[in-house]
Backbone and ligand atoms as CSV (ligand in chain L), in Angstrom:
chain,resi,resn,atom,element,x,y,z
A,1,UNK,N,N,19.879,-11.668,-2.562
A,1,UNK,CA,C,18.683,-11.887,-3.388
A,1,UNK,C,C,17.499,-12.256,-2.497
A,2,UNK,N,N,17.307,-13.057,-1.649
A,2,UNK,CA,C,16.670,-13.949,-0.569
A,2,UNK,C,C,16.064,-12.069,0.182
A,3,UNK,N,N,16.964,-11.261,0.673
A,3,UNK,CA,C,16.042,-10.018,1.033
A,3,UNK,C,C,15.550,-9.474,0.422
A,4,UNK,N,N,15.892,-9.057,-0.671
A,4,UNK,CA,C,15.444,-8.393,-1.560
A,4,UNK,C,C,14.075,-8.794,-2.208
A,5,UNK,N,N,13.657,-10.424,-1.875
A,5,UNK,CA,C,12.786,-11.050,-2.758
A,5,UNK,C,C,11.966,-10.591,-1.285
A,6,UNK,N,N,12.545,-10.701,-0.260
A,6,UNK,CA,C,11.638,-10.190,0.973
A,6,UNK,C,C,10.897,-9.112,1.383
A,7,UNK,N,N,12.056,-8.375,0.944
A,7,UNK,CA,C,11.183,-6.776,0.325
A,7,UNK,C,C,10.406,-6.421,-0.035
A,8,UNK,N,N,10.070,-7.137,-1.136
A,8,UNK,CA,C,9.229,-6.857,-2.303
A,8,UNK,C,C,7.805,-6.264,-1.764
A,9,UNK,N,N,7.624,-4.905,-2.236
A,9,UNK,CA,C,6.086,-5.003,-1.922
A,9,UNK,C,C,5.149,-6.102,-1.515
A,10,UNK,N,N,5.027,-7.061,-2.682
A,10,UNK,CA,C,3.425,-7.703,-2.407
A,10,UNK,C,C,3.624,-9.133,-1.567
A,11,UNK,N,N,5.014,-8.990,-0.930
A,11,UNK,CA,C,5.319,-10.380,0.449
A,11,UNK,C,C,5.474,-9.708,1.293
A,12,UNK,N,N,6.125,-8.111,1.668
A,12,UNK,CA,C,6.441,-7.822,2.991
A,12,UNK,C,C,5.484,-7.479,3.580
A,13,UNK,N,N,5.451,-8.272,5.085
A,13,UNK,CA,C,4.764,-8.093,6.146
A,13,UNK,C,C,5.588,-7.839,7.038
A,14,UNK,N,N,4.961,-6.957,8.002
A,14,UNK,CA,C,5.466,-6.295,8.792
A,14,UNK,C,C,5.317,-7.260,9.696
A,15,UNK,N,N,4.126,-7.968,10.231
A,15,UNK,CA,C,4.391,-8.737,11.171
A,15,UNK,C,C,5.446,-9.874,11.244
A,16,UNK,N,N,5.421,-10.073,10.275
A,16,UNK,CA,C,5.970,-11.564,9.790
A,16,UNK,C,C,7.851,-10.985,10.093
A,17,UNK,N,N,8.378,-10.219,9.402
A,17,UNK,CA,C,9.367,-9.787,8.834
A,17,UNK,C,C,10.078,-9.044,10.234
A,18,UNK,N,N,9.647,-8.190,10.947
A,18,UNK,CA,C,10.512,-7.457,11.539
A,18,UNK,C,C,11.251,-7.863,12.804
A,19,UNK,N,N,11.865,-7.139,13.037
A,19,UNK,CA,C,13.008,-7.384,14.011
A,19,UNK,C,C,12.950,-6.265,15.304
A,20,UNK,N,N,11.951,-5.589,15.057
A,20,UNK,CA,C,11.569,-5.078,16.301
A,20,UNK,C,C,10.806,-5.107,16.708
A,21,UNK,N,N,10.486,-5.528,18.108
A,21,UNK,CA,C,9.572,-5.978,18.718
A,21,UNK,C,C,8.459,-4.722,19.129
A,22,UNK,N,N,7.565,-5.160,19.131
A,22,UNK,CA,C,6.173,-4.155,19.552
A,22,UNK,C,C,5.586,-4.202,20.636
A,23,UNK,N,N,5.911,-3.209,20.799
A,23,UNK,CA,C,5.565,-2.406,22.793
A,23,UNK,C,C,4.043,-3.140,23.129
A,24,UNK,N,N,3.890,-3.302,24.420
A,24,UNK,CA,C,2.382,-3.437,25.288
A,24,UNK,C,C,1.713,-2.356,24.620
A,25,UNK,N,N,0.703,-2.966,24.019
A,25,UNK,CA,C,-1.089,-1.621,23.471
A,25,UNK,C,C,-1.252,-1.306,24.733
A,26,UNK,N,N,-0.918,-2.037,26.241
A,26,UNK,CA,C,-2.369,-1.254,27.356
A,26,UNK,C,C,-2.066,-0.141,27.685
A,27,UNK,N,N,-2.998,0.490,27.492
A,27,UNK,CA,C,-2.939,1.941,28.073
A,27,UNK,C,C,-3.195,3.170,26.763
A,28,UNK,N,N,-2.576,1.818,25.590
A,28,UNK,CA,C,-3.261,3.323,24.554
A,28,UNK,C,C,-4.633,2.976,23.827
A,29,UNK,N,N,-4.919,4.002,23.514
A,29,UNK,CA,C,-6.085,4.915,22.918
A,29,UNK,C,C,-6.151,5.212,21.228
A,30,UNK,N,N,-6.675,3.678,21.335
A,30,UNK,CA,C,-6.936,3.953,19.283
A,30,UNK,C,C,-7.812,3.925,18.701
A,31,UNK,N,N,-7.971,5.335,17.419
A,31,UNK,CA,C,-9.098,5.608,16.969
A,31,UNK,C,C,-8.756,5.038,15.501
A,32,UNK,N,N,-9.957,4.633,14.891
A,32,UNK,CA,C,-10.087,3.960,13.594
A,32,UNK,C,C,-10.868,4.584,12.904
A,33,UNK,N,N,-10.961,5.436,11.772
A,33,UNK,CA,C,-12.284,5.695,10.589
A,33,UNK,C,C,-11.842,4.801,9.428
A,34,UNK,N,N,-13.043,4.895,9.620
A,34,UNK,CA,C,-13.076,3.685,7.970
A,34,UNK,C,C,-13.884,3.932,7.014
A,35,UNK,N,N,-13.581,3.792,5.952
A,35,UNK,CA,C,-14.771,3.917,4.999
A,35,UNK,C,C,-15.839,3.337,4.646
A,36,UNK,N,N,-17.024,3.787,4.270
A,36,UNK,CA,C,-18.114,2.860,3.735
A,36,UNK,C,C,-18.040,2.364,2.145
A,37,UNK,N,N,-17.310,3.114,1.406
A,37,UNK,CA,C,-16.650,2.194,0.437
A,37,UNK,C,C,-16.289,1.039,0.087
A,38,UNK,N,N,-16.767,0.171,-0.700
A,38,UNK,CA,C,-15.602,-0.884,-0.857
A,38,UNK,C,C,-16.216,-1.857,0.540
A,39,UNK,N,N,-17.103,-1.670,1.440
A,39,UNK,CA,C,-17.462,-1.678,2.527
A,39,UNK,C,C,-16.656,-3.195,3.125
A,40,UNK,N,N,-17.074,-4.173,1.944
A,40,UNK,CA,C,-17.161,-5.612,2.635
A,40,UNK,C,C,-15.566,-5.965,3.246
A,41,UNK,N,N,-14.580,-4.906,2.191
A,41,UNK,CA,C,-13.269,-4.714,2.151
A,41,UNK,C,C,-12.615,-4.272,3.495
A,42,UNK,N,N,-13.223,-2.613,3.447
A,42,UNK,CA,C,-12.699,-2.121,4.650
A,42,UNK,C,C,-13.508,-2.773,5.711
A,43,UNK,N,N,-14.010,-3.299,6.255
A,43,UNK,CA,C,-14.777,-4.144,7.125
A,43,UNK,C,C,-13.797,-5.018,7.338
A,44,UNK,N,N,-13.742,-5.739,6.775
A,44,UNK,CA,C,-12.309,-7.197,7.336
A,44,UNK,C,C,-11.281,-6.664,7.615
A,45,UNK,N,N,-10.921,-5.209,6.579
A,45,UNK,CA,C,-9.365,-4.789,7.172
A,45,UNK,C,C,-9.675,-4.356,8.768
A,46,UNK,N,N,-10.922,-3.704,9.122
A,46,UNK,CA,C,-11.239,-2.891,10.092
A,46,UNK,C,C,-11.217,-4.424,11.237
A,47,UNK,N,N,-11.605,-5.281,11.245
A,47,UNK,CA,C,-11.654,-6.867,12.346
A,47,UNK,C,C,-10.338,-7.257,12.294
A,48,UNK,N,N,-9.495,-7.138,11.093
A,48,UNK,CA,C,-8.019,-7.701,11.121
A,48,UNK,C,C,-7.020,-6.526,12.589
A,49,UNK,N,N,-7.213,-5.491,12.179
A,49,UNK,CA,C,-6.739,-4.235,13.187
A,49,UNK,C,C,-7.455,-4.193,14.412
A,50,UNK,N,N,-8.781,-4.353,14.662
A,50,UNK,CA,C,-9.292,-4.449,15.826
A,50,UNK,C,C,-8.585,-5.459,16.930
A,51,UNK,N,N,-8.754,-7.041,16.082
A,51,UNK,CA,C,-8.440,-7.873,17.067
A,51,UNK,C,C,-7.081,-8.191,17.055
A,52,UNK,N,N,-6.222,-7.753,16.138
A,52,UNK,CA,C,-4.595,-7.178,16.414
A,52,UNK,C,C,-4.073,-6.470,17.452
A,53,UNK,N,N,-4.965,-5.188,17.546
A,53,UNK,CA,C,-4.570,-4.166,18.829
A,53,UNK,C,C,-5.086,-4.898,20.389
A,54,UNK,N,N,-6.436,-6.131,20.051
A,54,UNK,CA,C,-6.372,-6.541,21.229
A,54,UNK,C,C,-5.443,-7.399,21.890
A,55,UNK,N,N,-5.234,-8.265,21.174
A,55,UNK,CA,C,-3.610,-9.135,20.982
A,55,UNK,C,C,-2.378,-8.678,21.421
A,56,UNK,N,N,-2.479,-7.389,21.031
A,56,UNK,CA,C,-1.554,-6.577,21.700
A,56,UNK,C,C,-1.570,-5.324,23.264
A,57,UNK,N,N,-2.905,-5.973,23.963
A,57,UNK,CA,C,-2.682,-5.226,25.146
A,57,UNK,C,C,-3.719,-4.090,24.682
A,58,UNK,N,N,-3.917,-3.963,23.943
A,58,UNK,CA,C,-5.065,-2.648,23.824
A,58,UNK,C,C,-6.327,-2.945,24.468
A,59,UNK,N,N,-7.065,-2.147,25.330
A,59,UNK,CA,C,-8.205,-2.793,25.704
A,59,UNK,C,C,-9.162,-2.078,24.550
A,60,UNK,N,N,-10.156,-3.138,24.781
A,60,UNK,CA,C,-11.840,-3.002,23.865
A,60,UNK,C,C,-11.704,-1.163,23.868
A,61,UNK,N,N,-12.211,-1.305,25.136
A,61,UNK,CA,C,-12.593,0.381,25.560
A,61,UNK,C,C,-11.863,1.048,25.022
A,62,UNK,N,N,-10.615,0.682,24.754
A,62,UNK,CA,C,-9.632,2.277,24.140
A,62,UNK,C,C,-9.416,2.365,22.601
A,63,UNK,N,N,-10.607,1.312,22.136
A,63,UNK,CA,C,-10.899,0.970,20.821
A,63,UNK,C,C,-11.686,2.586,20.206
A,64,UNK,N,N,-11.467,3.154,19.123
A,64,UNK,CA,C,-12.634,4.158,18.864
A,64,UNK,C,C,-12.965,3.983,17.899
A,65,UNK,N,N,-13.957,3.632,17.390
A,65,UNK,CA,C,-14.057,3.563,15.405
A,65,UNK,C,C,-15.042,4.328,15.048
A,66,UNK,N,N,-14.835,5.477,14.046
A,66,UNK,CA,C,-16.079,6.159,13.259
A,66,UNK,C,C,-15.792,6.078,11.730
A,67,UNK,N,N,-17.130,5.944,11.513
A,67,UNK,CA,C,-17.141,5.811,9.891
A,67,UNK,C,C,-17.277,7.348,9.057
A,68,UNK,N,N,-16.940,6.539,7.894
A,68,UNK,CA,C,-17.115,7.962,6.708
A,68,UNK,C,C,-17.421,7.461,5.592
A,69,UNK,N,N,-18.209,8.315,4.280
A,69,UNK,CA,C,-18.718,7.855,3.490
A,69,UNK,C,C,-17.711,7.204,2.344
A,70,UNK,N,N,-16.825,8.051,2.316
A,70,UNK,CA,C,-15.512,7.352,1.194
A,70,UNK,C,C,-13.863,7.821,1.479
A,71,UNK,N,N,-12.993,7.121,0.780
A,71,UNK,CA,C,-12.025,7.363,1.121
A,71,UNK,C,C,-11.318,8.695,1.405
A,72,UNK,N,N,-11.826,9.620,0.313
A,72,UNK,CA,C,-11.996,11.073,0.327
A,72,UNK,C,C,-11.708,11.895,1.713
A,73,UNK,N,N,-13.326,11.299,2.503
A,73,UNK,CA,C,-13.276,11.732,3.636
A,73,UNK,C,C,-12.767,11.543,5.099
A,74,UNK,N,N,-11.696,10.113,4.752
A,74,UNK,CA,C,-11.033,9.622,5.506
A,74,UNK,C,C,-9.865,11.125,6.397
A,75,UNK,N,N,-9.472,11.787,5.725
A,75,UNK,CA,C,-8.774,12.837,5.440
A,75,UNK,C,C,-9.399,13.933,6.928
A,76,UNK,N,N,-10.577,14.482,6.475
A,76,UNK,CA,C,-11.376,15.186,7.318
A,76,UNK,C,C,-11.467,14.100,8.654
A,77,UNK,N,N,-11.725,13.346,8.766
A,77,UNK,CA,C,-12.268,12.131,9.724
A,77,UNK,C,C,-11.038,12.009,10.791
A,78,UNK,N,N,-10.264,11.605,9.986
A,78,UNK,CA,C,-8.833,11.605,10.705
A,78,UNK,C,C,-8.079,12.594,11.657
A,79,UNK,N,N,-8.145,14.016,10.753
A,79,UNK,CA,C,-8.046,14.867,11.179
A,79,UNK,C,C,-8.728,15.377,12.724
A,80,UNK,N,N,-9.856,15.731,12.212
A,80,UNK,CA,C,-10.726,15.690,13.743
A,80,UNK,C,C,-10.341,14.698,14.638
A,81,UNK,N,N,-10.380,13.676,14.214
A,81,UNK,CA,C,-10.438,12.416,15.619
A,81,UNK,C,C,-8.864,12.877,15.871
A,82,UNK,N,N,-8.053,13.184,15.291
A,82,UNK,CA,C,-6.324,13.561,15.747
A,82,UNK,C,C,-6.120,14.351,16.766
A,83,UNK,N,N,-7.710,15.547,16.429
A,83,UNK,CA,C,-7.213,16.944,17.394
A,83,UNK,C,C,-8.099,16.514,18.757
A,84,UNK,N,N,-8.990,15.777,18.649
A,84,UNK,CA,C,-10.309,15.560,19.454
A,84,UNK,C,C,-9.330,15.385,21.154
A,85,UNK,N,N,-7.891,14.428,20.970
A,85,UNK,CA,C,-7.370,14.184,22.468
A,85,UNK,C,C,-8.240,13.126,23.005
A,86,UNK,N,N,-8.704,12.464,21.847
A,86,UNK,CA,C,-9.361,11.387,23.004
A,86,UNK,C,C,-8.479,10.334,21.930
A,87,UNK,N,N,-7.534,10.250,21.408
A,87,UNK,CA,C,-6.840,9.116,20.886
A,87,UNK,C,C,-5.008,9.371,20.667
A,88,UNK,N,N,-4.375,8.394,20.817
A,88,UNK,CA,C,-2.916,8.164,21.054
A,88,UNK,C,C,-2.170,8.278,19.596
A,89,UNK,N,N,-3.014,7.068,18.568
A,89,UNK,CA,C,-3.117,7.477,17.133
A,89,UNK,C,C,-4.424,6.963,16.301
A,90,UNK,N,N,-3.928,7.422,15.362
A,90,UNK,CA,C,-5.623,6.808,14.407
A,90,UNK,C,C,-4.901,6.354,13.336
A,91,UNK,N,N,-6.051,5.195,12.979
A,91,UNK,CA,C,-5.634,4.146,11.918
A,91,UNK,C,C,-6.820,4.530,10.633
A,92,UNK,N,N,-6.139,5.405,9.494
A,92,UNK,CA,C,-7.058,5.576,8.059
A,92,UNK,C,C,-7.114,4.528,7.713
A,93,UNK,N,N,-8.784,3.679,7.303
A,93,UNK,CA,C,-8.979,2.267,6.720
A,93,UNK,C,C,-10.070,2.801,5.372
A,94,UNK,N,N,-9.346,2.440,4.392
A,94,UNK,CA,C,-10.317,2.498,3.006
A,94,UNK,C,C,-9.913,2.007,1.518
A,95,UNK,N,N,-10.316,1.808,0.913
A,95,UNK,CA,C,-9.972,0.933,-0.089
A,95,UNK,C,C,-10.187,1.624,-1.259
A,96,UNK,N,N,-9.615,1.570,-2.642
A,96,UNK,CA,C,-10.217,2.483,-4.081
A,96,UNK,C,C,-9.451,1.277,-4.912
A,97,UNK,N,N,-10.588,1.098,-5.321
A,97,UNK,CA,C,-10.505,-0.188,-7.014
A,97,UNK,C,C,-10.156,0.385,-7.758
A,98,UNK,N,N,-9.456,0.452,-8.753
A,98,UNK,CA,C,-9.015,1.292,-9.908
A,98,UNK,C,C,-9.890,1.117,-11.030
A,99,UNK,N,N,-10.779,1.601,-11.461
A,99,UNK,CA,C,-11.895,1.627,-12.699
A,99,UNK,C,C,-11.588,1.605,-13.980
A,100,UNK,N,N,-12.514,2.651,-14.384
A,100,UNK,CA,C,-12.385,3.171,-15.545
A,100,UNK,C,C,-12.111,4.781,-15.397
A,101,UNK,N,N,-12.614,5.299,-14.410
A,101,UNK,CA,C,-12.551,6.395,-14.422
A,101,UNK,C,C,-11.143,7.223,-13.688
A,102,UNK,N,N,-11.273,8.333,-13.716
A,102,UNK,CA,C,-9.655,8.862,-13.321
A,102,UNK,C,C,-10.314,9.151,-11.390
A,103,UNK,N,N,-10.923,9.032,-11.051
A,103,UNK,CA,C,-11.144,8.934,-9.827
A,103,UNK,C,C,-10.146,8.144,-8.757
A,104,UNK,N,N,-10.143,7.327,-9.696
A,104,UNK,CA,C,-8.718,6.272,-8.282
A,104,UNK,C,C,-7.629,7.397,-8.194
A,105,UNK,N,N,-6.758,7.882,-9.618
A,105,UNK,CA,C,-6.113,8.353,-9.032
A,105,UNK,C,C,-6.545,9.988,-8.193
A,106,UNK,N,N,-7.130,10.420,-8.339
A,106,UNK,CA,C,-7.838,11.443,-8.018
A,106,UNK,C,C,-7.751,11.036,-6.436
A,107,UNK,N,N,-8.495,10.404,-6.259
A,107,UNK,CA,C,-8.705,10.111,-4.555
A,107,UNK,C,C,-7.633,9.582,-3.917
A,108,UNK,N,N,-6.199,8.918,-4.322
A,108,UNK,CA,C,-5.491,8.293,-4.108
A,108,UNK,C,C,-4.686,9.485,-3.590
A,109,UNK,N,N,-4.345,9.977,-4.757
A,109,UNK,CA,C,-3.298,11.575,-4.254
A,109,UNK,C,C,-3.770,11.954,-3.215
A,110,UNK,N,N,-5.439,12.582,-3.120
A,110,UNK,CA,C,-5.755,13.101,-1.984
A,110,UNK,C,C,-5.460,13.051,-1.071
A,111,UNK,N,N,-5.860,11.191,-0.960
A,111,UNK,CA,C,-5.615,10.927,0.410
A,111,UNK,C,C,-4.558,10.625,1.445
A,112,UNK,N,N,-3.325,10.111,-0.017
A,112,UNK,CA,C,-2.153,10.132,0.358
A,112,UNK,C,C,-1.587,11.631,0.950
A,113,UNK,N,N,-1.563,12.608,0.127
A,113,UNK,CA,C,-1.013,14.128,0.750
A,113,UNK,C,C,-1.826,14.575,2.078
A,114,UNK,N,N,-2.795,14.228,1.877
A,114,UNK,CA,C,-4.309,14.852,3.219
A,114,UNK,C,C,-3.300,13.914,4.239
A,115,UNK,N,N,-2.942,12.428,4.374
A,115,UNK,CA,C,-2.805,12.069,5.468
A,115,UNK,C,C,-1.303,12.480,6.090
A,116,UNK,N,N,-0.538,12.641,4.689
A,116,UNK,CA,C,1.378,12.940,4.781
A,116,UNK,C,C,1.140,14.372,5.517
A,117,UNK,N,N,0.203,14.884,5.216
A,117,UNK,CA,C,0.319,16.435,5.699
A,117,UNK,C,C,-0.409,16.687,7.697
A,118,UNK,N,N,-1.593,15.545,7.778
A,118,UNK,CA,C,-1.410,15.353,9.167
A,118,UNK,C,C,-0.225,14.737,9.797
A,119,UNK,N,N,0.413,13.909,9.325
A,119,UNK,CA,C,1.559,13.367,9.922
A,119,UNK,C,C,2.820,14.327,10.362
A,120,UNK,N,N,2.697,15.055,8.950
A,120,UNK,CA,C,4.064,16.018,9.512
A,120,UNK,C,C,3.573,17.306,10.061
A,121,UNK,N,N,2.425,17.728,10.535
A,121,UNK,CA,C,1.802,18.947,11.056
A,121,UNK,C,C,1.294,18.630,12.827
A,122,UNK,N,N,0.976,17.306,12.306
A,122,UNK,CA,C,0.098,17.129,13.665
A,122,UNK,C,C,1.243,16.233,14.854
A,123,UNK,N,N,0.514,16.016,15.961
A,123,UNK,CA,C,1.261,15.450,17.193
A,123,UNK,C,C,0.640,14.162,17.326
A,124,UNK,N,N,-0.358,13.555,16.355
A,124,UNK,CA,C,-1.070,11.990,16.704
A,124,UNK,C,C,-0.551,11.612,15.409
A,125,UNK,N,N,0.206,10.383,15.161
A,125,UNK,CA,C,0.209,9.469,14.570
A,125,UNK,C,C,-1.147,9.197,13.694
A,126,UNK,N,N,-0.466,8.902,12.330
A,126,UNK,CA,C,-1.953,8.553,11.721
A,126,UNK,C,C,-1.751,7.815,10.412
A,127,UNK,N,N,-2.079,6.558,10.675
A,127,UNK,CA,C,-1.369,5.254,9.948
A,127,UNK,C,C,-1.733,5.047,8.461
A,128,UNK,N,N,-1.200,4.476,7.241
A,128,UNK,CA,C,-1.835,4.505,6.234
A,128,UNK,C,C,-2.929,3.945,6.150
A,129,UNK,N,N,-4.326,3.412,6.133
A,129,UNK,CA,C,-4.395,2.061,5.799
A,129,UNK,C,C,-5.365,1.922,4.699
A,130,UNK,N,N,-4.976,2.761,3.902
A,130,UNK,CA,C,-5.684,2.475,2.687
A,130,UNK,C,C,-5.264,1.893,1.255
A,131,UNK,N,N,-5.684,0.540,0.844
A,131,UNK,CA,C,-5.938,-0.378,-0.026
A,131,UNK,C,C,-5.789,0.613,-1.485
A,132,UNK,N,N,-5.060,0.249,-2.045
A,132,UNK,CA,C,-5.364,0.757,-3.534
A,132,UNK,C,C,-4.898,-0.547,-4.226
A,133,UNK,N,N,-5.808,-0.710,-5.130
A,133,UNK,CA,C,-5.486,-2.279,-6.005
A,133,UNK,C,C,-6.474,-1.895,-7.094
A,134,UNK,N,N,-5.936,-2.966,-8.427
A,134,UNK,CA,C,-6.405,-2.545,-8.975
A,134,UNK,C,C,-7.712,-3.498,-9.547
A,135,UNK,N,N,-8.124,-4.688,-8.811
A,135,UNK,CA,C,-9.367,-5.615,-8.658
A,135,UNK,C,C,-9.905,-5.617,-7.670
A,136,UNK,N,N,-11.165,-6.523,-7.125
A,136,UNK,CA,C,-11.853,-6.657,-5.995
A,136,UNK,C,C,-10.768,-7.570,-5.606
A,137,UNK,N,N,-10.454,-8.195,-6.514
A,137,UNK,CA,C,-10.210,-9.831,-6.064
A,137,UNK,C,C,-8.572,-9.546,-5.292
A,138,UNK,N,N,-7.779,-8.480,-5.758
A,138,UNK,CA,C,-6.292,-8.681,-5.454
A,138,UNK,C,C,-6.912,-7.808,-3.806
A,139,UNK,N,N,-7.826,-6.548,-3.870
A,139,UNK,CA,C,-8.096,-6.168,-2.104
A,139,UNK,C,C,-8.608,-7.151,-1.511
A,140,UNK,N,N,-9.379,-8.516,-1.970
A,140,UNK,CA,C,-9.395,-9.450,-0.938
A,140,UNK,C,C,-8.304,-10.594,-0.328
A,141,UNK,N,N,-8.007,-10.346,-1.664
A,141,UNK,CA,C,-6.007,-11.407,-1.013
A,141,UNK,C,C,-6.054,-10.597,0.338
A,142,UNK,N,N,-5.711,-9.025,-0.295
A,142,UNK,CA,C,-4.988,-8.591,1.336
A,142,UNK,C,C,-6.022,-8.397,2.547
A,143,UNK,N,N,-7.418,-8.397,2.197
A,143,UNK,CA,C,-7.900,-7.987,3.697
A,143,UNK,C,C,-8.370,-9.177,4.274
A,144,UNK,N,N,-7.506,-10.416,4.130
A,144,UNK,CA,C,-7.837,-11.529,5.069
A,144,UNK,C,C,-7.179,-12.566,3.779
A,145,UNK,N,N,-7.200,-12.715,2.618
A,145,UNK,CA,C,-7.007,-13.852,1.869
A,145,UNK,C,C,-5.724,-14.161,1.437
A,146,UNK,N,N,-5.376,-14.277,0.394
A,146,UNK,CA,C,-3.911,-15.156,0.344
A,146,UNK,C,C,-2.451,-14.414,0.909
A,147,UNK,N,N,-2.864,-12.626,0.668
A,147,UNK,CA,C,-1.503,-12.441,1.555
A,147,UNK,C,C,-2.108,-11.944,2.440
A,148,UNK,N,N,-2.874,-12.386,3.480
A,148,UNK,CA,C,-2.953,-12.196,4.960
A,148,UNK,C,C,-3.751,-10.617,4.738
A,149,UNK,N,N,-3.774,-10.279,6.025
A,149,UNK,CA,C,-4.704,-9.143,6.501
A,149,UNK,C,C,-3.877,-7.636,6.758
A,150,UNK,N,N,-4.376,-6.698,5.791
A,150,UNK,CA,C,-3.565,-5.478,6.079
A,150,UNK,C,C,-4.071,-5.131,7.352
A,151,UNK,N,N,-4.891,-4.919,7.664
A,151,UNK,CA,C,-5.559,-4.442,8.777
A,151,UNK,C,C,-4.445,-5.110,10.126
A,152,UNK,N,N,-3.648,-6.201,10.568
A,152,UNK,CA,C,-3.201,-6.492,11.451
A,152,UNK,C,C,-2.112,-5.342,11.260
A,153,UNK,N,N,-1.500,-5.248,10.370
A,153,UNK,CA,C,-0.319,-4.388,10.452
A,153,UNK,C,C,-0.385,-3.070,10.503
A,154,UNK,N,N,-1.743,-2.857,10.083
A,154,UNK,CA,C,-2.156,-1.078,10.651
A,154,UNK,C,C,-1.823,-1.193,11.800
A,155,UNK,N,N,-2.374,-2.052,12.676
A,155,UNK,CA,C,-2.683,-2.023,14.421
A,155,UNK,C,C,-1.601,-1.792,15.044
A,156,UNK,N,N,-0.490,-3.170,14.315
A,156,UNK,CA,C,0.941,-3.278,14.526
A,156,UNK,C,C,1.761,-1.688,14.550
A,157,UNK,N,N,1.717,-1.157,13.642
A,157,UNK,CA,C,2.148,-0.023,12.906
A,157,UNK,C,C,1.508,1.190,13.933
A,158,UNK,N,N,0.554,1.181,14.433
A,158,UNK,CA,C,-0.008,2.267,15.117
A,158,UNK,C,C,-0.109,2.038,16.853
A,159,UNK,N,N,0.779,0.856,17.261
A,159,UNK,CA,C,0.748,0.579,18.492
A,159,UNK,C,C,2.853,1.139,18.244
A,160,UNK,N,N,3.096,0.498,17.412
A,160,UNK,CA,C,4.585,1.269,17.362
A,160,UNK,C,C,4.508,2.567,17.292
A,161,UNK,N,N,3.752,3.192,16.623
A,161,UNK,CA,C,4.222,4.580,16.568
A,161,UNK,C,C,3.943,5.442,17.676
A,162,UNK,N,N,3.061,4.993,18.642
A,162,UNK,CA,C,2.602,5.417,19.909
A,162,UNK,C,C,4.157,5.439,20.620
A,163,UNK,N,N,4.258,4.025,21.205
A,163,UNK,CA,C,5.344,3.778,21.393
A,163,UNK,C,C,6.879,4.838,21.071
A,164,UNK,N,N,6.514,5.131,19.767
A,164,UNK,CA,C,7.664,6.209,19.564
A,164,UNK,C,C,7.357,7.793,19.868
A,165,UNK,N,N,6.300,8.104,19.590
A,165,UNK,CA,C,5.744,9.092,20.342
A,165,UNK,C,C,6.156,9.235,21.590
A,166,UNK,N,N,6.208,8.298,22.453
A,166,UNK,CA,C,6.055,8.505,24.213
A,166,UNK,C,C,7.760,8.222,24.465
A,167,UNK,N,N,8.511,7.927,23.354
A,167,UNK,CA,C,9.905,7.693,24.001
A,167,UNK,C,C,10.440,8.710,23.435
A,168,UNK,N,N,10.021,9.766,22.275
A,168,UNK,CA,C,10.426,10.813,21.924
A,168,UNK,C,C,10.156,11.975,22.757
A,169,UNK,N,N,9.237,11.972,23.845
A,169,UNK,CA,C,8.587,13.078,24.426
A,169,UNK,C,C,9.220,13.206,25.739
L,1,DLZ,C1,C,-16.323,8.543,-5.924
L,1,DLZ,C2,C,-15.521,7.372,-5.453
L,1,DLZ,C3,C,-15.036,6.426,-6.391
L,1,DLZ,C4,C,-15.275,6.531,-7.851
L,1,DLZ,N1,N,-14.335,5.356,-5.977
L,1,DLZ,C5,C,-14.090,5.194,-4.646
L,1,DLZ,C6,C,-13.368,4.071,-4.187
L,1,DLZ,O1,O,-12.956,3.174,-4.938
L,1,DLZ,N2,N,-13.111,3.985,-2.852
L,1,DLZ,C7,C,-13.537,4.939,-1.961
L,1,DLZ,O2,O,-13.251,4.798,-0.749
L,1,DLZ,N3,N,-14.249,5.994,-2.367
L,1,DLZ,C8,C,-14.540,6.146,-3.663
L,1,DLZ,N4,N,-15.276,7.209,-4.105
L,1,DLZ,C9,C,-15.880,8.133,-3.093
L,1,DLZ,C10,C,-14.962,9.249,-2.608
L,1,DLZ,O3,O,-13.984,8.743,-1.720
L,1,DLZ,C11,C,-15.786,10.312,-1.835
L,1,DLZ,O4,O,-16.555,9.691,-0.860
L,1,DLZ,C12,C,-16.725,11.108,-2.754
L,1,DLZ,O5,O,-16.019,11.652,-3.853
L,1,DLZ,C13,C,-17.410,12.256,-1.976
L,1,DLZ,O6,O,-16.445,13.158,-1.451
């Protein structure tokens, strides 16, 4: 019961929780787009992942971040920065409030298949990190407030997958 309650979506952290340890960042090369959406949101997730990957050996310099207007275009953004060869992996950061309108899910699918489909096509890693909730208030728990910062575990998550990249190759 005790794992299972550990499991649970809205407690598991990756940092907190795992049992495998996460390789030295130095030496890789991580690109970040983020959205202007939701801005104040993806902004903290985007400082939670920044100063995660530095924590972890990543230098400043091999930091890359470009923006995009909404989550939508996270998709396109990603993509390019994947093929560009100037990054190891890229971390998607964006957030969608659930409204009134059918747009959340609309953009949600998108962006979920747009990114599942670089992952299994492409050779760069390319991390989830987009927020879907259905208040302001529950995306600020996670991008810094009561359950901690998604943004660290993008970093986490995209310094491992490098890592597996280079021991698969
Ligand atoms: C249009 C739209 C809506 C309604 N909601 C969000 C949102 O909650 N989060 C987000 O990142 N973007 C949203 N967008 C914008 C779309 O992602 C996209 O930028 C536009 O549809 C233009 O392609």
């Amino acid at each position: 019961l005790k794992s299972v309650t550990a499991m649970s979506s809205n407690s598991f952290n990756l940092i907190e929780n795992s049992t495998v340890s996460t390789p030295s960042g130095k030496g890789m090369r991580i690109g970040i787009v983020v959205s202007e959406w939701n801005g104040s949101i993806t902004g903290d997730l985007q400082n939670g992942a920044v100063e995660t990957l530095k924590q972890n050996g990543v230098d400043e310099n091999d930091i890359l971040i470009y923006s995009v207007p909404g989550s939508f275009e996270l998709i396109y953004g990603c993509a390019q920065l994947a093929k560009s060869g100037k990054v190891d992996a890229v971390i998607a950061i964006g957030c969608v409030i659930r409204g009134d309108t059918p747009h959340f899910d609309y953009i949600c699918q998108a962006v979920s298949s747009g990114l599942s489909q670089l992952n299994a096509e492409g050779d760069v890693p390319v991390i989830f990190g987009l927020l879907t909730t259905n208040s302001q208030e529950q995306a600020e728990e996670r991008s810094g407030g009561l359950l901690g910062n998604k943004g660290e575990e993008y970093a986490v998550t995209a310094i491992k997958m490098v890592g597996f990249s280079r021991k698969i190759k």
